[in-house]
Every structure is written in C-alpha cells, then in structure tokens.
C-alpha positions in Angstrom: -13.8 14.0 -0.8 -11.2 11.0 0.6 -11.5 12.6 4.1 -15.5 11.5 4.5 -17.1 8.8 6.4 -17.6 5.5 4.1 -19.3 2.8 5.7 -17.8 0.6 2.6 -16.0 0.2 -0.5 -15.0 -1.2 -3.1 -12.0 -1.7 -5.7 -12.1 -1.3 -9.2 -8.6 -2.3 -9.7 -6.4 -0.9 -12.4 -2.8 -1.9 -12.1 -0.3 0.8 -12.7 3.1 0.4 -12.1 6.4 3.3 -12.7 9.9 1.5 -13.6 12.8 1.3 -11.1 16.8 2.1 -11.6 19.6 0.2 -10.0 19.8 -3.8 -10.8 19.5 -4.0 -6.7 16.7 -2.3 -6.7 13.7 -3.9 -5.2 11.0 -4.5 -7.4 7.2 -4.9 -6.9 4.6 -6.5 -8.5 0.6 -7.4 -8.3 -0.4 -5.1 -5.3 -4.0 -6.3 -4.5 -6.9 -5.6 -2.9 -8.1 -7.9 -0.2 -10.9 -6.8 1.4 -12.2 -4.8 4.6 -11.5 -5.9 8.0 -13.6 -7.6 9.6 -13.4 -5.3 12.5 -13.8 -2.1 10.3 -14.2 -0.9 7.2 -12.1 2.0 7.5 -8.8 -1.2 7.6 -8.4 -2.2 4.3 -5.9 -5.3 3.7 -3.4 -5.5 0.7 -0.9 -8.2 -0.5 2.4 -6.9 -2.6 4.8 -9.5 -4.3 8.3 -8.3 -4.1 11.8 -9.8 -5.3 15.1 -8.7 -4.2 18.0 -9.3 -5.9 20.9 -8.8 -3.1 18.0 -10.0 -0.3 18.1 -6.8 1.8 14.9 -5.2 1.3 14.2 -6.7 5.1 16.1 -3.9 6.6 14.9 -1.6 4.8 11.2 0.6 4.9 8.1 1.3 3.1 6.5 4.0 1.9 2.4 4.5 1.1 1.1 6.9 -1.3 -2.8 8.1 -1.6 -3.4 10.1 -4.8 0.2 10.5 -5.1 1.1 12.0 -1.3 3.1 10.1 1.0 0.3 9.1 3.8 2.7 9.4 6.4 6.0 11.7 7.2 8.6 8.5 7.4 8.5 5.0 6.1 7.2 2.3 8.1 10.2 0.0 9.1 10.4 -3.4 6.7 11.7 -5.7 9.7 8.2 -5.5 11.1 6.5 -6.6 7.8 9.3 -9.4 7.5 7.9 -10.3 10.7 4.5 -10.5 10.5 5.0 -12.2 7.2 7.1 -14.9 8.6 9.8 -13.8 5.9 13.2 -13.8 6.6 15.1 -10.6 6.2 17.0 -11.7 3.5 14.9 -13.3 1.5 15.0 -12.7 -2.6 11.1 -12.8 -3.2 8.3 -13.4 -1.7 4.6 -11.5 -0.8 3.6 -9.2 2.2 0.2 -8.8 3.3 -0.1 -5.6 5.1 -3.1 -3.4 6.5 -4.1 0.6 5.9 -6.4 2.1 8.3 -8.0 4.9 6.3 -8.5 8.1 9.0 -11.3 10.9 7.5 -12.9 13.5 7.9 -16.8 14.1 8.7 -17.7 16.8 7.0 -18.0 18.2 3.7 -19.7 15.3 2.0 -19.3 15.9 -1.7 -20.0 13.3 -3.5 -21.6 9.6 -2.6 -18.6 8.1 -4.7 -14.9 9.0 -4.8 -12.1 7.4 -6.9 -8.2 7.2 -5.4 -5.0 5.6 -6.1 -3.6 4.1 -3.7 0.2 3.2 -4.2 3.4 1.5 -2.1 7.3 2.0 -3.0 10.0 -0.2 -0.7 13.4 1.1 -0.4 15.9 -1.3 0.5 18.9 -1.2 3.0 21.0 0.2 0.6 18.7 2.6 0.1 17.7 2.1 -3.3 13.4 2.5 -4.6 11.2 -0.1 -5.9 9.1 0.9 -8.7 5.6 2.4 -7.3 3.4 0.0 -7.5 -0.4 1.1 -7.2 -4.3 0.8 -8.2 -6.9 2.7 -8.1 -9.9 2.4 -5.3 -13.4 3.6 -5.5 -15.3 4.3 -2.1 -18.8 4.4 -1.7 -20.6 6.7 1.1 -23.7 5.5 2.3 -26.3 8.4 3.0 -27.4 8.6 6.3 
C-alpha cells in the first residue's frame, strides 16, 4: 500500500483535470512531475501553472489530494507559495513549484509497485475552487 517504505519512484504521468465554476475562479493547468529531492526520496517536487482572472489567488490556499483524500486537515496558505515563487500576490498567471514530503508506513508490504493520483485544487481569496488538477504516480519498493 501508499503507506510503505519506497526507496524511489517514478511517474507515469496521466493528466487529468475536473472543470471549475465562477469566471473568477482560479484555474490550473499542466501539474508536473519534477523529480525526487535530492535529500530524499520520500520529497517529491511539482510545478502547477495557474491564471487568475481578478489576481487574488495570492491570498488565498491550497489544497493536496492523494487518491482523492485531502492529505492534510486545512489548506496550506498561498502567500507562502507566492513567496517562495517570487510571484507577486496579485499576479494573473504564472507557475508554482512546490514540494510533497510523502510520510508511510513500514509495514504491511503488499505489493513491490503501487499506482496513486496525486492531485492540487487552489481556492482564491474570494473563496472560489480551481479545477483539480492531478496525475497519476507509480512507486516502486525496493526489496530489502
């Protein structure tokens, strides 16, 4: 299962993406795969384009998703990704690159491969959803 040790992975990438609503409604587009961190594998990296219409989806959060559960109990805070992006808060569109540190379990070891989707949703400060953007991962567990 998801919650096992897995020394590394890999992506086989299938874009999937759910519609939004509101015309100020943040949309997202080409969520990829970047790669392990250096440091660990357990840090995967991933770049999301965005646009905004209104150009106030810096004040507002983000939301991640693994096999459709929300991976933690509040969205993280957009200013901080603005930040680190050297975006500004209002800006209309650009791309975050943004880190998930996958935390598992070590027992149980099921299988030596497992397939997940892996998905992000941005509200913005009006509260309105982006679509859902998201792909799916496969992990490999090395035998030990």
């Amino acid at each position: 299962m998801l919650r096992e040790i897995i020394p590394f992975l890999w992506v086989a990438g299938a874009l999937l993406g759910t519609g939004c609503g509101h015309e100020n409604a943040p949309v997202l587009s080409k969520l990829t795969y970047l790669g392990q961190s250096e440091e660990s594998p357990m840090v995967l990296l991933f770049a999301v384009d965005f646009t905004d219409q209104n150009g106030d989806l810096g004040s507002g959060s983000t939301e991640y998703f693994l096999d459709g559960q929300m991976t933690l109990a509040e969205g993280v805070e957009n200013q901080s990704l603005f930040l680190a992006n050297q975006l500004d808060f209002g800006a209309t569109e650009g791309t975050i690159n943004f880190v998930l540190e996958l935390m598992v379990e070590t027992n149980n070891a099921s299988s030596t491969e497992e397939e997940f989707e892996f998905a992000v949703q941005m509200r913005d400060a009006e509260g309105y959803e982006s679509n859902r953007e998201s792909l799916r991962l496969q992990l490999s567990m090395a035998q030990e």
